[in-house]
Structures are given as structure tokens and as C-alpha cells.
N, C-alpha and C positions, 0 to 999 in steps of 0.2 A: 531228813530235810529235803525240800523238794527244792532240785536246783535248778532253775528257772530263775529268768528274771524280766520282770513286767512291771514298765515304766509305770500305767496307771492302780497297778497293786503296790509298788512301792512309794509312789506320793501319797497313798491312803493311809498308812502308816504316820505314827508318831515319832517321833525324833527315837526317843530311845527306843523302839523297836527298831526303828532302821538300822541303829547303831547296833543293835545286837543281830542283826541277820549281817551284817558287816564283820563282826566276828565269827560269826556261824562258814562264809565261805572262809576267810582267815583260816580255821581248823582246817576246813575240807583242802586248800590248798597248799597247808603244810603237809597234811596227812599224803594227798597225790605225792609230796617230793619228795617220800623217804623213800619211796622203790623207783625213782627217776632216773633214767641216767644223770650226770653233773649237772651238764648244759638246764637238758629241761628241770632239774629240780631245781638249779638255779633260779630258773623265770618264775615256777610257782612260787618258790621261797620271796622274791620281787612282789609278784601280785596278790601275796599274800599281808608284808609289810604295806601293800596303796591300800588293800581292804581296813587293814588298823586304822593307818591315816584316818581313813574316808570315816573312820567310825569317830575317832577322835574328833574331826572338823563337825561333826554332823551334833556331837555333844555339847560343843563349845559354841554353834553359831546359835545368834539370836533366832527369836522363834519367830514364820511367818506371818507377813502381813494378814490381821484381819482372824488370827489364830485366839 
């Protein structure tokens, strides 16, 4: 996975692509917290659960204007 992130590469995407590169860091940010100390695997564990979110919202919202 190439982890990067690029606002005008990620609006050119489809919902459900986005939603799946949303779980794709989801993995790579649980993956970082299992050799983390607490604290920091704590936060990846954190920005891990906003990337599901963000994939869930991105499922469920209507589709854009003019789509």
C-alpha cells in the first residue's frame, strides 16, 4: 500500500474505493500498535477506529452533486 495521502487523488476515487483505502490504513494502524508502547498504541488503536468511521460515513452518505 502506498501511504500517502493526496487530497486531489483521493476526490478522484469512488465512494467505495475511498471507503476501502479507509480500511486499508485502519489495518496499517492497528498493525503499527501491536509493538507500540501503550500510550502510542493507544492513539493508533484511536485513529484507527476515526479511519472505520470515516469509511462507514463515506458508505452511507448520499452520492455527490452532479455524480
Amino acid at each position: 500500500m502506498d501511504h500517502r495521502f493526496k487530497a486531489d487523488e483521493w476526490q478522484s476515487l469512488r465512494p467505495e474505493q475511498q471507503a476501502r483505502r479507509c480500511r486499508l490504513m485502519a489495518e496499517e494502524a492497528q498493525e503499527l500498535a501491536k509493538g507500540a508502547p501503550t500510550s502510542v498504541a493507544e492513539a493508533y488503536l484511536r485513529i484507527a477506529g476515526e479511519w472505520l468511521t470515516l469509511a462507514r460515513e463515506i458508505e452511507q452518505a448520499p452520492g455527490p452533486k452532479g455524480r
